[in-house]
C-alpha positions in Angstrom: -8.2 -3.7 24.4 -4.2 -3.0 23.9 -3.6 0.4 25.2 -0.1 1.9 24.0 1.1 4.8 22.7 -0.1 3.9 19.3 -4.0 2.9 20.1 -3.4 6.2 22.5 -2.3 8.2 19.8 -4.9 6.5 16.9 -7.8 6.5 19.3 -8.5 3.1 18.4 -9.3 -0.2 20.1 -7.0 -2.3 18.6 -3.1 -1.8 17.0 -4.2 -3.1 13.8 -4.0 -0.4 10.3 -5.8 -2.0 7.5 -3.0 -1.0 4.7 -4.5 1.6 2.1 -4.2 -0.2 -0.9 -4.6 2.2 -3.8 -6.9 1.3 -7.3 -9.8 1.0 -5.4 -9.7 -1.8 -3.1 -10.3 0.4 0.0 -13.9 1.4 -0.5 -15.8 2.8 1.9 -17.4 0.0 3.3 -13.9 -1.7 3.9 -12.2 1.0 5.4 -15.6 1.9 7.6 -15.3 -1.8 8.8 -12.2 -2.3 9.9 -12.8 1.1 11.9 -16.1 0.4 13.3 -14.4 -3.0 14.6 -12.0 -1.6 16.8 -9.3 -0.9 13.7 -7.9 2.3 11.6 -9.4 1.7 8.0 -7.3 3.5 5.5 -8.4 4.9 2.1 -5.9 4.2 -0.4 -5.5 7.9 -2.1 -2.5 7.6 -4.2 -4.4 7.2 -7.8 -7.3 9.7 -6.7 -7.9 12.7 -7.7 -9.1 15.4 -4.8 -12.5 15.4 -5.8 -12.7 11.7 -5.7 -10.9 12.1 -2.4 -13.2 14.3 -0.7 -16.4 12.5 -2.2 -15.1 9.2 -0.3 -14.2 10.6 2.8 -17.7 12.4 3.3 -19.2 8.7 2.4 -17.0 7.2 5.0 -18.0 9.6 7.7 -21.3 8.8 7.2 -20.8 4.8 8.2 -18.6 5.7 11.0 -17.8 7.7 13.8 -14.5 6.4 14.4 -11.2 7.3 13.6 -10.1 6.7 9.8 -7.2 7.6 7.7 -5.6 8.3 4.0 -3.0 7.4 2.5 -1.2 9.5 -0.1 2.2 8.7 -2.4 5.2 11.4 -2.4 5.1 12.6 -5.8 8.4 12.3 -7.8 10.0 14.4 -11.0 9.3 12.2 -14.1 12.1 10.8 -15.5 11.6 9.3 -18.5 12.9 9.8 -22.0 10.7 8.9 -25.6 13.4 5.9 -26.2 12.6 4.4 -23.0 8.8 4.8 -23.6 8.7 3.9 -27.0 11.0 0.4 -26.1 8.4 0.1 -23.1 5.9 0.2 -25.8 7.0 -2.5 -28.3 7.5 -4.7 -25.5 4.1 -4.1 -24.5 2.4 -4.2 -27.7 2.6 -8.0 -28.4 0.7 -8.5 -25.5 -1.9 -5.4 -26.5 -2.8 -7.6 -29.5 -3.8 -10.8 -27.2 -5.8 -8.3 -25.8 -7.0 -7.0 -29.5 -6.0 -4.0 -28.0 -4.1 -1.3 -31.2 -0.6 -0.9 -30.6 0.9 2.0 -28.7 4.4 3.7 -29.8 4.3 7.2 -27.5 3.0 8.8 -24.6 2.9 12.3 -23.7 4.6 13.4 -20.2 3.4 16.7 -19.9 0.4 15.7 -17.6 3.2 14.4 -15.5 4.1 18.0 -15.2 0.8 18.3 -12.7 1.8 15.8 -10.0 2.9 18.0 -7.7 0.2 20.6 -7.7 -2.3 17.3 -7.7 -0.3 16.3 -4.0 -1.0 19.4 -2.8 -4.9 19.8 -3.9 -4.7 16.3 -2.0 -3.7 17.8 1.2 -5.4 20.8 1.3 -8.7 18.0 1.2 -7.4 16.2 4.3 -7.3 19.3 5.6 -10.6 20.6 4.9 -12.2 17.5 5.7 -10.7 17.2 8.9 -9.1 13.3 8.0 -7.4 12.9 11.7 -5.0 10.8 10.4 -2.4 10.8 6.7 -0.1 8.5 6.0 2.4 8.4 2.8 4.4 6.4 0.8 7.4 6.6 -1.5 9.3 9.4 0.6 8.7 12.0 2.7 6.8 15.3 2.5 8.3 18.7 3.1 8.8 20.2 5.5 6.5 22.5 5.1 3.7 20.1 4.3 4.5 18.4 7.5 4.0 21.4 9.8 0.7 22.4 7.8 -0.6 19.2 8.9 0.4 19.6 12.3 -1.1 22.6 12.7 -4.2 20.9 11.5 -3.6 18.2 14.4 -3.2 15.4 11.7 -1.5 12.4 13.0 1.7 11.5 10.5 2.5 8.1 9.8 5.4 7.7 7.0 6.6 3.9 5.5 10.1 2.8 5.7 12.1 -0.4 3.9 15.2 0.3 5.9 16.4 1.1 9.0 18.3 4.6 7.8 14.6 5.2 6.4 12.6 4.7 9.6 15.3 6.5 11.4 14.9 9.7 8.1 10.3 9.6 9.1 11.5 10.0 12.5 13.7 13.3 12.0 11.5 14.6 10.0 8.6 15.0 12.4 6.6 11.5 11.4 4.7 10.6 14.9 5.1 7.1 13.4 6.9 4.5 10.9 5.1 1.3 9.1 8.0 -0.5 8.5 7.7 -2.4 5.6 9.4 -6.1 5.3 9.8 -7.1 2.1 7.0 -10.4 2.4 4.5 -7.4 1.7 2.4 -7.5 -1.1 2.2 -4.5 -3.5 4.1 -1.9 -4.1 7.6 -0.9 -2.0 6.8 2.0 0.3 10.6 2.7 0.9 12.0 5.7 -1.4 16.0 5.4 -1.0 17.9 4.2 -4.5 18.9 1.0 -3.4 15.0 0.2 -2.2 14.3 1.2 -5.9 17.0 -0.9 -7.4 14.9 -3.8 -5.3 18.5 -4.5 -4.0 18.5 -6.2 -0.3 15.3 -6.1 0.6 14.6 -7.4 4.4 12.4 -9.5 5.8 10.3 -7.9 8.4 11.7 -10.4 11.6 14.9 -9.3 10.5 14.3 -5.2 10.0 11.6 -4.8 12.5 14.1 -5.4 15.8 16.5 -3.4 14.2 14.7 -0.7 13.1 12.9 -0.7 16.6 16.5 0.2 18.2 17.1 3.0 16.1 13.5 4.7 16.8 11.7 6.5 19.6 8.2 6.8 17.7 5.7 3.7 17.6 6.8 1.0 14.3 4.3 -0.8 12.7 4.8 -4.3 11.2 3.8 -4.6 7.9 4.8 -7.4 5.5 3.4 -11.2 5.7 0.9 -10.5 9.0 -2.1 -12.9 8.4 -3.5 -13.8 11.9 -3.1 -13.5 15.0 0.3 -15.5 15.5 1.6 -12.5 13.2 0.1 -10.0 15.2 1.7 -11.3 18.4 5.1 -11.7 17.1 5.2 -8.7 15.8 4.4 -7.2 19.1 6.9 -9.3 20.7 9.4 -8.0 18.0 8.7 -4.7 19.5 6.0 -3.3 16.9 3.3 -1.3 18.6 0.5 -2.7 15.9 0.4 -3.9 12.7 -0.6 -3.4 9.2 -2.0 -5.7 7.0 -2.9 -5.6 4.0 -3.4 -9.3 1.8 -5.7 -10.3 4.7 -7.9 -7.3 3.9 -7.9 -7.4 0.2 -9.7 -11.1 0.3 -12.5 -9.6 2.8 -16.3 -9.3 1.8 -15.7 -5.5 1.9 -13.0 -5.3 -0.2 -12.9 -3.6 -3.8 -10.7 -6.3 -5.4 -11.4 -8.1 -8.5 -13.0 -11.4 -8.0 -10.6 -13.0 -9.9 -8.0 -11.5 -7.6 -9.4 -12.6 -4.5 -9.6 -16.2 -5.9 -6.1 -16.0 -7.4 -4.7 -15.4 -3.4 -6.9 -17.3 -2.1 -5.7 -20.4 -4.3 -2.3 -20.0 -4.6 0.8 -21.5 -2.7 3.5 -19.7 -0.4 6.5 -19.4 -3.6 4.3 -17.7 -6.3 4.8 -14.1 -5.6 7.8 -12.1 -7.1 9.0 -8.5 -7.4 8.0 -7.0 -10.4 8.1 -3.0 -11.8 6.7 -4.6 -14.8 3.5 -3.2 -14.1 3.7 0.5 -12.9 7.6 1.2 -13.3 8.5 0.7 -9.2 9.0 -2.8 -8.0 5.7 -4.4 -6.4 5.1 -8.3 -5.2 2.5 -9.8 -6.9 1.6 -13.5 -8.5 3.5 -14.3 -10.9 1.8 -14.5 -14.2 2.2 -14.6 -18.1 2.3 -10.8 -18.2 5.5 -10.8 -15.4 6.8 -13.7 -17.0 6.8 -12.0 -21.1 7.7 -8.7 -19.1 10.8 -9.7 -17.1 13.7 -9.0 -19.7 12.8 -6.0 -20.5 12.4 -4.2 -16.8 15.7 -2.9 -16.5 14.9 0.0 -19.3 11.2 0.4 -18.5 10.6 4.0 -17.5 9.9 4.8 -13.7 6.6 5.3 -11.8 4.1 6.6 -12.6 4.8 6.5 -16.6 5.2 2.3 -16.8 2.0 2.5 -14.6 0.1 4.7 -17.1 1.7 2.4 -20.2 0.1 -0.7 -18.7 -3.1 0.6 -17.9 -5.4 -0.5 -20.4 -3.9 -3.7 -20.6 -4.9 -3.9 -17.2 -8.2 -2.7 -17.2 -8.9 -4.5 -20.6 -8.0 -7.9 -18.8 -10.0 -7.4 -15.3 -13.2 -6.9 -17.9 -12.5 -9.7 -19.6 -11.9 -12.0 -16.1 -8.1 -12.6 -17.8 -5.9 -12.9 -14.8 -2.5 -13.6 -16.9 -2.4 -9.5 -17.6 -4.0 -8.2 -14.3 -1.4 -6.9 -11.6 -2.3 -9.6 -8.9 -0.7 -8.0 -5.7 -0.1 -10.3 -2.7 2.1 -10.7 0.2 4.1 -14.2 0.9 1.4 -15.2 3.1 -1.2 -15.8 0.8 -1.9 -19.5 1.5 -3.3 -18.1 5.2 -5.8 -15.6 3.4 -9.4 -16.0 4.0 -13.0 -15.3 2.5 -14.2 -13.7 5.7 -15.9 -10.0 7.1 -13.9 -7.4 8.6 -15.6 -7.9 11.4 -14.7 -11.8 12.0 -10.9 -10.9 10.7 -10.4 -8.6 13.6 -12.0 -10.7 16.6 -10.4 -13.8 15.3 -6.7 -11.9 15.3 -7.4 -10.5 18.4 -8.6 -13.7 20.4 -5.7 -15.7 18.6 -3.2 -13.2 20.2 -4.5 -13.7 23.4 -3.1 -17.0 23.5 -0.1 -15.9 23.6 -0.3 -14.0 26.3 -0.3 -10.9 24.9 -2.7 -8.0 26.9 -5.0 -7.6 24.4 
């Protein structure tokens, strides 16, 4: 057991966050796992509407007694005009017909109007339910958000891709930072323009002794941490834990698609890449015919979460069908040290690998 002020502050056994990937990867059993073994489990939240939030955290409290957390994205004003969705749309409708999907030319923004009423029906559930622990991504919540929770004794954890970011959760009352390198799979947790530009983003050995320096609250690595030589670097890099998030999405428990899983778990170190392609903010994922027919038009495809909603039943048309060339395959730089493997053994084996390098674990 690594005591510090983040397993102190977590109640858990272990400094390792299983990063709440959202789209359904984090099911219960997953997130109850990783708790149950000593880790924070994390329900991915950000596509989920409140019911669907509250109906998974009652299911996760019945497999476990331990502490578990959610994760919710910062909403954002839409911006996105009809010529950038209709441009979006023919570049997307070529690849609807592979799909014998029937074309698309417009898309109607006004249920973008809802977002931020939705964020707040989300933490009014946390609430409610008593989730001990909320994390975010894409920015920061208000001020008056954050002292609601706190009042609620929720633990804050906010996501930074830059030092000045880290250094922004802090002032703002987070009681700690993932910070984010950018060997991370998924989506960019970072929220300042040039993190949404995808311009210099940092490796995590790089940012993480940086942004430590500039910081008071615990930091937790995130970005390419596979094992336990990660973990212990990381710590040595003066992280107080970790958060992973590849080496949970190719675990028994995990949600993922099959042909996702087997995609990481057969692919080489230099087949990842940045792409907003997808969901209109820049995510690493394996690069694939749909990235590849995509690229040259990403600099006018509208922003998050409009692209996202553009591309969606190409997506879910494709994971049907077992088609990985149009499914948004999100993976870290790592990949090649992903396993087929429990929760359970994922933990222990991190844990007694960390030991060996002398770390007090």
């Amino acid at each position: 057991m690594l005591n510090n002020e983040m397993t102190g502050c977590l109640k858990i056994e272990y400094p390792i966050i299983q990063a709440p990937m959202a789209g359904g990867i984090t099911t219960s059993a997953l997130v109850a796992e990783t708790s149950n073994a000593g880790g924070l489990g994390m329900i991915g939240a950000g596509y989920m509407a409140p019911a669907q939030m509250r109906e998974q955290i009652k299911e996760i409290k019945r497999l476990t007694t331990k502490p578990f957390g959610i994760n919710l994205f910062i909403p954002k004003p839409v911006q996105a005009s009809k010529n950038s969705i209709k441009a979006a749309n023919q570049a997307l409708n070529p690849i609807r017909q592979k799909l014998q999907l029937p074309p698309q030319d417009n898309l109607d923004v006004a249920d973008y109007i809802e977002v931020f009423k939705t964020f707040m029906e989300q933490i009014k559930v946390v609430m409610e339910e008593k989730v001990p622990i909320c994390s975010f991504a894409f920015g920061i919540p208000s001020k008056e958000v954050i002292a609601e929770l706190k009042q609620h004794n929720i633990i804050l954890i906010g996501t930074a891709t830059t030092v000045n970011e880290a250094v922004e959760n802090e002032k703002a009352g987070m009681d700690m930072v993932v910070i984010q390198g950018s060997e991370a799979g998924g989506h960019r947790g970072g929220f300042h323009k040039q993190e949404q530009e995808n311009v210099d983003s940092i490796g995590l050995m790089s940012l993480l002794p940086q942004a430590v320096d500039h910081i008071s609250i615990p930091a937790v690595a995130a970005g390419g941490i596979m094992d336990g030589r990660g973990f212990a670097a990381s710590l040595c890099l003066g992280a107080q834990g970790v958060q992973m998030g590849t080496a949970f999405l190719t675990c028994t428990e995990s949600g993922a698609h099959k042909v996702h899983k087997e995609a990481i778990l057969n692919i080489a170190e230099d087949q990842t890449v940045f792409t907003r392609a997808f969901s209109g903010k820049w995510a690493r994922g394996i690069k694939n015919p749909f990235i590849l027919e995509m690229q040259e038009h990403e600099g006018y495809l509208p922003d998050f979460p409009v692209q996202n909603t553009l591309t969606q039943e190409i997506r879910k048309t494709a994971a049907a069908e077992n088609n990985p060339d149009f499914m948004s395959l999100w993976s870290g730089q790592s990949a090649r040290l992903a396993k087929n493997q429990t929760v359970k053994s994922l933990i222990e084996n991190m844990v007694t690998e960390a030991k060996q390098f002398n770390i007090n674990i």
